[in-house]
C-alpha positions in Angstrom: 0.0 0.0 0.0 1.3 3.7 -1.0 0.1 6.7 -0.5 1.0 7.8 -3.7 -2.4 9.6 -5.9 -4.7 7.4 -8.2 -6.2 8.8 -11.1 -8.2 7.9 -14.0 -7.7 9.3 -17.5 -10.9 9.1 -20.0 -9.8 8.2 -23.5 -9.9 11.3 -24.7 -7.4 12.4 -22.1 -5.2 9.1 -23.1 -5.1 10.5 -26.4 -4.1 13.7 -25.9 -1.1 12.1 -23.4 -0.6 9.9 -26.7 -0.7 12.6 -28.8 2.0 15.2 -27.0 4.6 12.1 -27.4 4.6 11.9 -30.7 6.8 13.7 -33.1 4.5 15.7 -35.4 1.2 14.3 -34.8 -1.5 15.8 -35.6 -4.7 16.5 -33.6 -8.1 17.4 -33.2 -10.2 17.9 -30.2 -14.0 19.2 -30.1 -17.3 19.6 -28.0 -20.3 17.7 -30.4 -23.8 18.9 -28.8 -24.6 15.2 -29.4 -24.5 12.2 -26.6 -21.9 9.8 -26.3 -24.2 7.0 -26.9 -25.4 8.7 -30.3 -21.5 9.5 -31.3 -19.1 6.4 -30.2 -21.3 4.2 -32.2 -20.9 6.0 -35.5 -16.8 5.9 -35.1 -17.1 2.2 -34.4 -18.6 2.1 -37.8 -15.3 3.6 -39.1 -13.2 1.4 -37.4 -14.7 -1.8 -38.9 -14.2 -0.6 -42.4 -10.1 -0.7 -41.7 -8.6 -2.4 -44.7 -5.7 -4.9 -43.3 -2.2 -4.0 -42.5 -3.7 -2.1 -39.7 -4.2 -3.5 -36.7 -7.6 -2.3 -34.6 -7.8 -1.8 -30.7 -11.3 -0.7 -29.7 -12.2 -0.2 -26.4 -15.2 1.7 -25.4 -14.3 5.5 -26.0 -10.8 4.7 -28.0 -10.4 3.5 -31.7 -6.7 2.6 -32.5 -5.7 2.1 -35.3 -1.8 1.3 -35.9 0.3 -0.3 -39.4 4.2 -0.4 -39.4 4.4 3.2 -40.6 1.1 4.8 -39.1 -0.8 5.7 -36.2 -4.5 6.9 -36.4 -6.8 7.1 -33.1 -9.9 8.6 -32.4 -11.5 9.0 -28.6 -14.7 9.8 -27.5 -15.7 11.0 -23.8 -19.4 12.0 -22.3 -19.1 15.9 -21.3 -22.0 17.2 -19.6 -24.9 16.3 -22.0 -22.4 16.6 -24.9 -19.5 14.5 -26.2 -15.7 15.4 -26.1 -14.0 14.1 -29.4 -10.5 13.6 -30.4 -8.7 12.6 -33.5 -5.1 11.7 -34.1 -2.8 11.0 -36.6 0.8 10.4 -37.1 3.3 8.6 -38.3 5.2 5.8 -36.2 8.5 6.6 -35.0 11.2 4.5 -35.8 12.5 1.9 -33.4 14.8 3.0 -31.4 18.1 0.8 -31.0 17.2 -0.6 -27.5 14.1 -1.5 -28.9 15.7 -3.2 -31.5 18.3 -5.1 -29.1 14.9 -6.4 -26.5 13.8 -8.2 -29.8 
């Protein structure tokens, strides 16, 4: 047991964290004046049109979508009687040499 703080990120949170440690991604963040439950369905809809070599994480609230080169994510987070929604894109950074060595 610590005393150390617990907190919880929401997914669009996690993608922004995402987001500021990536060279030169790009990103998006809005208020929709729809609910969460009327949006996060329609970018599920996206996500099952992905076209292999991408690989698909969905979680509820986070779309992932990653190949060897590129990295595209989209989150989704109830705020107030509105939805939060992020979007990001970038391209994968190169492994780095310790990477490399772990494999």
């Amino acid at each position: 047991m610590t005393d150390w703080p617990v907190t919880a990120l929401d997914p669009v949170r996690r993608l922004r964290v995402l987001a500021a440690g990536l060279p030169a991604a790009l990103y998006a963040e809005a208020r929709l004046d729809l609910p969460f439950t009327a949006v996060w369905p329609a970018v599920t809809l996206l996500a099952a049109g992905h076209h292999p070599p991408l690989d698909v994480v969905l979680r509820p609230g986070l779309c992932l979508l990653q190949g060897d080169h590129v990295l595209a994510a989209t989150a989704a987070a109830p705020e107030g009687t509105g939805t939060r929604l992020a979007l990001l894109a970038a391209l994968r950074p190169p492994p780095t040499a310790a990477a490399c060595a772990v494999r």
